[in-house]
Backbone as numpy.savetxt, mean C-alpha at the origin, in Angstrom:
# Nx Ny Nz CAx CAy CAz Cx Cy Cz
46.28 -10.54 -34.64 45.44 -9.36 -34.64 46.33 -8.13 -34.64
46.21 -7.34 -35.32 46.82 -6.12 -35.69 46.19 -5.04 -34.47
47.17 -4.15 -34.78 47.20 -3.16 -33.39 45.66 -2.33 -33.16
45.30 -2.09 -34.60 43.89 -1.45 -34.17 42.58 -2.48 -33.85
42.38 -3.37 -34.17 41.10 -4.47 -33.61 41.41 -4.53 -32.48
42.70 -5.14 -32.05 43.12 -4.88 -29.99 42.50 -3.39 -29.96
43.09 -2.76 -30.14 42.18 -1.56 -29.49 40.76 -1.65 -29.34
40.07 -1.98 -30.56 38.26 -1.56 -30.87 38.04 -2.34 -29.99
38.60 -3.89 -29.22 38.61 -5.03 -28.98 38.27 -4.61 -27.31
38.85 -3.90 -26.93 39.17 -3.58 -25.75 38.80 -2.55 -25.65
38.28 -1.45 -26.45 37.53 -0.65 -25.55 35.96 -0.94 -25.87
35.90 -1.47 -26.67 34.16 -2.31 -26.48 33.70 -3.07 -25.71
34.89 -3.78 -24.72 34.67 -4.38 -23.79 34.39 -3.26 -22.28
35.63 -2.39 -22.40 35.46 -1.54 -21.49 33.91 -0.71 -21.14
33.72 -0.47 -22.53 32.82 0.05 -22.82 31.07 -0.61 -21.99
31.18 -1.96 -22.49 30.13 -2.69 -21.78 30.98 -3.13 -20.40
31.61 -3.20 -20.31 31.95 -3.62 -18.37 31.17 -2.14 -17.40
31.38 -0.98 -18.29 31.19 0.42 -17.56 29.79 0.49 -17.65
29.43 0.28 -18.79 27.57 0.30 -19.23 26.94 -0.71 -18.25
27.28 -1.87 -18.22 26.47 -3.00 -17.36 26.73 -2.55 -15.27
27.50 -1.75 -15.26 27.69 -1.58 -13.97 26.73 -0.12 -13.60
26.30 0.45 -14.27 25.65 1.52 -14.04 24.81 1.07 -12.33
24.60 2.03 -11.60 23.74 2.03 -10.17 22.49 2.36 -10.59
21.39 1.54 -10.21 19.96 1.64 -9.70 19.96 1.91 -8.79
18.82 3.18 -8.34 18.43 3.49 -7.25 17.11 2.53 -6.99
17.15 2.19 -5.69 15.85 1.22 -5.45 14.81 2.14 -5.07
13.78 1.89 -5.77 12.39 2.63 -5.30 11.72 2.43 -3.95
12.07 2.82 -2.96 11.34 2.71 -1.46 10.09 3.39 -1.83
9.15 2.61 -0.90 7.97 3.43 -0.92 6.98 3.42 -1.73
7.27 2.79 -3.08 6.54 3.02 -4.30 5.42 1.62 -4.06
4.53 1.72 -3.97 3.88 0.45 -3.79 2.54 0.03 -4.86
2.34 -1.21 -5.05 1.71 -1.13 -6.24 0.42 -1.19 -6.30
-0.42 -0.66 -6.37 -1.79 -0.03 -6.24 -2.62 -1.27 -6.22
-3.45 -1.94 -5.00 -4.52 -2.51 -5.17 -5.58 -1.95 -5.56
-6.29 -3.39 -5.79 -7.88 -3.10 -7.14 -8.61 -4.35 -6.25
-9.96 -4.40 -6.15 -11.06 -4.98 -5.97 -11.45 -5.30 -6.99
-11.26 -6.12 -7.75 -11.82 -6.82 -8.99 -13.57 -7.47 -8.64
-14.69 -6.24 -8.78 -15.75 -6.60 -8.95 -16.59 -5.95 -9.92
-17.62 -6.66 -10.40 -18.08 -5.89 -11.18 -18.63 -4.19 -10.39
-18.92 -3.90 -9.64 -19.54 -2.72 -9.37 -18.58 -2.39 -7.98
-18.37 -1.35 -8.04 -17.67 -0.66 -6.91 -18.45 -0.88 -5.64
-17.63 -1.18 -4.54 -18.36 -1.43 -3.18 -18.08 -0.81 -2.03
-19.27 -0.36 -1.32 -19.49 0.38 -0.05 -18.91 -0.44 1.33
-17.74 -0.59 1.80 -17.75 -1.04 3.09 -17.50 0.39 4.70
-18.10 -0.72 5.26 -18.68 0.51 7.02 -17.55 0.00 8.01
-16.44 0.53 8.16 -15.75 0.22 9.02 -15.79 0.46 10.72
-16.40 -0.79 11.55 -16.77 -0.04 12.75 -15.58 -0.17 13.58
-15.70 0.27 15.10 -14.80 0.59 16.15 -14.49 -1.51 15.87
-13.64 -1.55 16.55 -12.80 -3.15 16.82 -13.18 -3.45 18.42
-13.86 -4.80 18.17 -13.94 -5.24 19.55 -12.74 -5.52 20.29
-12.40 -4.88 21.58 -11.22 -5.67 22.12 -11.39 -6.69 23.19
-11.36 -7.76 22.56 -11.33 -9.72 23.08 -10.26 -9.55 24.22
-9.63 -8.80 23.81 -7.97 -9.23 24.77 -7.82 -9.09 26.46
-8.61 -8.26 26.33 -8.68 -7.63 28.21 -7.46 -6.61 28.23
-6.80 -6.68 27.17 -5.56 -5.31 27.48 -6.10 -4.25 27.77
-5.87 -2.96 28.65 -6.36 -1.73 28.82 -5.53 -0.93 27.63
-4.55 -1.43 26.95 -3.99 -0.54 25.88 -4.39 -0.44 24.58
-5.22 -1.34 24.28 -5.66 -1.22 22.88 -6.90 -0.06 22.48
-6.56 0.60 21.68 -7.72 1.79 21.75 -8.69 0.92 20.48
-10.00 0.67 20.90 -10.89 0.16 19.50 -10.43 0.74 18.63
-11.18 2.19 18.72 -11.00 3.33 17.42 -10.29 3.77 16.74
-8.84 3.13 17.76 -7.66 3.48 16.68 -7.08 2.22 15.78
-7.66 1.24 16.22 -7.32 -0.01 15.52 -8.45 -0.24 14.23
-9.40 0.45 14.32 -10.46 0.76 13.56 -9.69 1.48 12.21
-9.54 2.64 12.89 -9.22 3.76 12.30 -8.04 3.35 11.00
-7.34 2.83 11.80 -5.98 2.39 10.56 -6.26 1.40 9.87
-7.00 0.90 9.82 -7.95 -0.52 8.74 -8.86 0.33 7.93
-9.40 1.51 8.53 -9.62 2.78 7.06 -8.44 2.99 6.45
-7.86 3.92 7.17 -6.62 4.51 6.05 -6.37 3.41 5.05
-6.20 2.01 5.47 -5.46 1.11 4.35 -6.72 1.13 3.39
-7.76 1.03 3.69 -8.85 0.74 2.51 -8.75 1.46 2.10
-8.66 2.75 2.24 -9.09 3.90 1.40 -8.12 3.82 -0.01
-6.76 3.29 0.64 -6.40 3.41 -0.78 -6.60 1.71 -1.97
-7.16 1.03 -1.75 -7.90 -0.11 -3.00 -8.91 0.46 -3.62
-8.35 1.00 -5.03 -9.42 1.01 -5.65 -10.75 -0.09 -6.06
-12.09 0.59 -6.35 -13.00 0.12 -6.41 -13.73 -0.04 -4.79
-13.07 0.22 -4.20 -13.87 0.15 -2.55 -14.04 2.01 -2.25
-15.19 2.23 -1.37 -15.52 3.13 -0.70 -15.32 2.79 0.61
-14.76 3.84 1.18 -14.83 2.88 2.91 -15.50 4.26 4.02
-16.47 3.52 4.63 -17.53 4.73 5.42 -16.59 5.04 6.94
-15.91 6.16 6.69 -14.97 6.53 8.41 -15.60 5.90 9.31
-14.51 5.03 10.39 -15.14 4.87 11.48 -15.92 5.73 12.83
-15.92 6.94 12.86 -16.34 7.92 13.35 -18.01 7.92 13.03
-18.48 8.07 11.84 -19.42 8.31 11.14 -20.41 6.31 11.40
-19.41 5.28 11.25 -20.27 4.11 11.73 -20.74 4.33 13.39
-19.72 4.45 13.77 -19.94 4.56 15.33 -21.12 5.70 15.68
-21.43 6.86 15.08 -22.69 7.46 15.27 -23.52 7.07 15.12
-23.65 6.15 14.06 -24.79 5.05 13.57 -25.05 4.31 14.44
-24.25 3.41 15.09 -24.75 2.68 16.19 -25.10 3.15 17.53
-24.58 4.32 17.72 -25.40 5.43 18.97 -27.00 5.30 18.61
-26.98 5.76 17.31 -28.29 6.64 17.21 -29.08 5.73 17.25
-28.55 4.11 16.91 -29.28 2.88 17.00 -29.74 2.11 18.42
-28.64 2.62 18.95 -28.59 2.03 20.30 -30.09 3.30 20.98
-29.93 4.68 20.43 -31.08 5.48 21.81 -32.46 4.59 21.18
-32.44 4.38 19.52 -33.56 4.33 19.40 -34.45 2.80 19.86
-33.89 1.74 20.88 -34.85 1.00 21.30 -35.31 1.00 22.51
């Protein structure tokens, strides 16, 4: 091999050793969008959480509460605040 193919030879290699090493940044955070695959979009009522446990630390409403936030983002679901169920069952509870 003559002096110029060693060259082309070797820096085409260089060339892809430098190209294939390039850095990806990893995407934190990026998460990939759930879907409710039904035919018609659906209404769910998220109420306060019973607490079974006997712990005095578990707050219902806040264990409630963060089982909204996650629904809210699947598309095809509506999700009714737990604030707004829990009035519902007041107003249910004066009326018997």
């Amino acid at each position: 091999m003559n002096l110029s193919r060693k060259w082309i030879v070797l820096s085409l290699a260089t060339l892809a050793a430098v190209g294939g090493c390039s850095e990806h940044t990893p995407q934190y955070g990026m998460e990939r969008p759930l879907t409710l695959m039904t035919a018609r979009r659906q209404v769910w009522a998220i109420a306060p959480a019973v607490n079974l446990s006997g712990e005095s630390g578990v707050d219902p409403l806040l264990q409630a509460d963060l089982v909204f936030q996650q629904l809210q983002t699947v598309r095809g679901v509506t999700v009714i605040p737990v604030n707004r169920v829990a009035q519902i069952y007041a107003a249910l509870s004066w009326c018997r």
